[in-house]
C-alpha positions in Angstrom: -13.2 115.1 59.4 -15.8 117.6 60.6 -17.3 115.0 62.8 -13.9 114.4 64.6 -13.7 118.4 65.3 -17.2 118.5 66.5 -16.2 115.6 69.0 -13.4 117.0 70.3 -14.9 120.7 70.9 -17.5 118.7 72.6 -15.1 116.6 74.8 -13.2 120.1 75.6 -16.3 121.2 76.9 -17.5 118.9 79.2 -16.1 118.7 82.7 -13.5 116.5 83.8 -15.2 113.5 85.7 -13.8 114.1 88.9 -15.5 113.5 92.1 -13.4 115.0 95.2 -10.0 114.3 96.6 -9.5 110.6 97.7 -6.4 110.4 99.8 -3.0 112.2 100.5 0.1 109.9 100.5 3.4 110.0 102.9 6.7 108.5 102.9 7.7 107.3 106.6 10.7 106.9 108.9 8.2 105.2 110.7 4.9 104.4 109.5 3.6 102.7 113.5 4.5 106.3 114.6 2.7 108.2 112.1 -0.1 106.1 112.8 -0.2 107.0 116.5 0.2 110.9 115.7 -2.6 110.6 113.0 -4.7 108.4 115.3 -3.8 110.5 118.6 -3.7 114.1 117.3 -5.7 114.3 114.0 -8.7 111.5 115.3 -8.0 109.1 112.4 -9.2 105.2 111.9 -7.2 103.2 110.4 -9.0 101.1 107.9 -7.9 97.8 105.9 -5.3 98.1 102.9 -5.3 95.9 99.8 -3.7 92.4 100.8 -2.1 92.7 97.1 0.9 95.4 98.4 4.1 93.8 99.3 5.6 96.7 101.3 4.6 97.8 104.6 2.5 100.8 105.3 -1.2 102.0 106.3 -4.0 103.5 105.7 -6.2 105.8 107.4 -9.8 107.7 106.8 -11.7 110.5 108.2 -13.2 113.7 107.4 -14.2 112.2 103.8 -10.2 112.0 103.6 -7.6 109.2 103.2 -4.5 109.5 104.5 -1.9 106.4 103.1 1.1 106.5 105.3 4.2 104.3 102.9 7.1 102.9 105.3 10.6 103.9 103.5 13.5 102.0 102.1 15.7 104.4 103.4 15.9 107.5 106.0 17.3 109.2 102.8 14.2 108.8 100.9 12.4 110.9 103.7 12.6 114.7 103.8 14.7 116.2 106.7 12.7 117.3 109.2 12.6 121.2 109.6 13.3 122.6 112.7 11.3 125.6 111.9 7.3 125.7 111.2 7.1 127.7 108.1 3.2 128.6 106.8 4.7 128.6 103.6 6.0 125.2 103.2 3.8 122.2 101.5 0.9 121.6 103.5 -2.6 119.2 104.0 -5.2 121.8 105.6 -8.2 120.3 107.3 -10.9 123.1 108.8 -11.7 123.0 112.3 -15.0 124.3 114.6 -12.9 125.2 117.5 -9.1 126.4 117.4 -8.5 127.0 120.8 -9.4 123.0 121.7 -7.2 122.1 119.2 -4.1 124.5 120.3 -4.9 123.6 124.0 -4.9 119.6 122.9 -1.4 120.0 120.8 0.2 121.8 123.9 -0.8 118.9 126.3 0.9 116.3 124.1 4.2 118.2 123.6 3.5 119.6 119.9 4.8 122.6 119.2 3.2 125.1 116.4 2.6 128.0 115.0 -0.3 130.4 114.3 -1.3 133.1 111.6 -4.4 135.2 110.9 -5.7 136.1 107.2 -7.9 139.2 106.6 -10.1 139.8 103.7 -12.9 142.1 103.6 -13.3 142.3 107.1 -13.5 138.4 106.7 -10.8 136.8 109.4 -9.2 133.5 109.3 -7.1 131.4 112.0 -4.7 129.3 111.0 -2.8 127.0 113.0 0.5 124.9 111.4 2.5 122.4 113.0 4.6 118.9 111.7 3.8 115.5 112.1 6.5 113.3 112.9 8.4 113.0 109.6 8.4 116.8 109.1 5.2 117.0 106.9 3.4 119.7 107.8 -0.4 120.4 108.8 -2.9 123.2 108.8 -5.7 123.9 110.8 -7.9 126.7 110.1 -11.3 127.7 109.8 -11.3 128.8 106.1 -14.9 128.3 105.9 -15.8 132.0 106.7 -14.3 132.5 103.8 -16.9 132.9 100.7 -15.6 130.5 97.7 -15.2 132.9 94.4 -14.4 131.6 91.2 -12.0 134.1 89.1 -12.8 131.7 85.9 -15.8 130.8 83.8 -15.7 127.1 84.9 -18.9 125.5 87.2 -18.1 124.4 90.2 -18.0 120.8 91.1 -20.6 119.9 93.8 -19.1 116.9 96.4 -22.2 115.3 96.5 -23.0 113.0 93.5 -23.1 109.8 95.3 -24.6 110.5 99.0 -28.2 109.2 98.7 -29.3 111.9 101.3 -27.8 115.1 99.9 -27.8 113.7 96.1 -31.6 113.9 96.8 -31.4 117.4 98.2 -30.0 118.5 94.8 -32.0 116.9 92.5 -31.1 113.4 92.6 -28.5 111.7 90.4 -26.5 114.1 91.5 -27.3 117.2 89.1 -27.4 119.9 91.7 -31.3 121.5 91.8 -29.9 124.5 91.4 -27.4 124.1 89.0 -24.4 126.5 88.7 -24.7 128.6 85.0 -21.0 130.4 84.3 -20.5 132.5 85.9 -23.1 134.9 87.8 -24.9 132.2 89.6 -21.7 130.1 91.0 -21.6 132.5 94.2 -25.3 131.6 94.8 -24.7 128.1 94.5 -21.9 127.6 96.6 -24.1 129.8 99.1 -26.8 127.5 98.6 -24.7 124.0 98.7 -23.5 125.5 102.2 -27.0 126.1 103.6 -27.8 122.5 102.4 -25.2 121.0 104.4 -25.9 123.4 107.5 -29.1 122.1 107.5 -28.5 118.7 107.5 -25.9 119.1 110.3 -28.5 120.5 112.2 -31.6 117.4 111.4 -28.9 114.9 112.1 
């Protein structure tokens, strides 16, 4: 009896094993079309899907991101498009390096969109929202200047725990070198993981 409490406070305190987001899934009038848009606009690859699936659809990586694109049964099963662009609406956010090659690229193919700017602490985002063909809607921003705060007592997850190169960086197997203790030293660390990856964008 007290074993099986002492197990279970244990399991309560260890992390969930997760590792990062795999992929982001969407129901299709048409999933050839989507393919061109995420191709065309959004600089996806499609990759191979499991022979195993017996409806039709896609799949596409980039940006350590899947998108899996599923064709319909029926128009019904597919949103209605909106006719208006609403920031508030469901969304798949991806950051971007340059905004205004992005905006100039969307109005040479015809895509309309909208833009918004966030403010915090003298800290300013860009956003920039516009819908793919079945309606879904996308986000491009550069919400990296903003710093990544935890309000809660729970360690951050590092993305790395796999990558060879940046596993290394961190310790190896990856346990971050400088692991995050709750809560003080999470700011640092996410501070840190960012310089890690600055610098390896800059030797590669």
């Amino acid at each position: 009896m007290g074993l099986e409490i002492v197990e279970e406070e244990v399991s309560a305190a260890l992390p969930l094993p997760l590792m990062s987001l795999n992929h982001v899934s969407f129901v299709c009038r048409s999933v050839s079309r989507s393919v061109k848009f995420y191709e065309e606009v959004m600089g996806f690859v499609s990759i191979k899907r499991p022979s195993s699936f017996n409806f039709h659809g896609a799949w596409l990586f980039n940006y350590g991101v899947g998108i899996h694109l599923l064709q319909c049964n029926s128009p019904d099963d597919v949103p209605k498009k909106k006719g208006v662009i609403n920031p508030k609406d469901n969304h798949i956010s991806f950051q971007c390096s340059d905004i205004n090659l992005l905006k100039h690229k969307l109005e040479e193919m015809g895509i309309e969109y909208v833009t918004a700017v966030v403010e915090d602490s003298g800290i300013q985002v860009d956003q920039l929202f516009f819908h793919d063909p079945d309606g879904y809607m996308v986000e491009i921003c550069n919400c990296e200047n903003l710093p990544v705060l935890p309000l809660s007592s729970c360690p951050l997850k590092f993305p790395y725990p796999k990558d060879p190169i940046l596993s290394s960086l961190y310790g190896g197997k990856g346990l971050p070198r400088f692991q995050c203790r709750p809560c003080g030293a999470e700011a640092e660390c996410v501070i840190m993981e960012n310089l890690v990856t600055d610098m390896m964008d800059i030797s590669f």
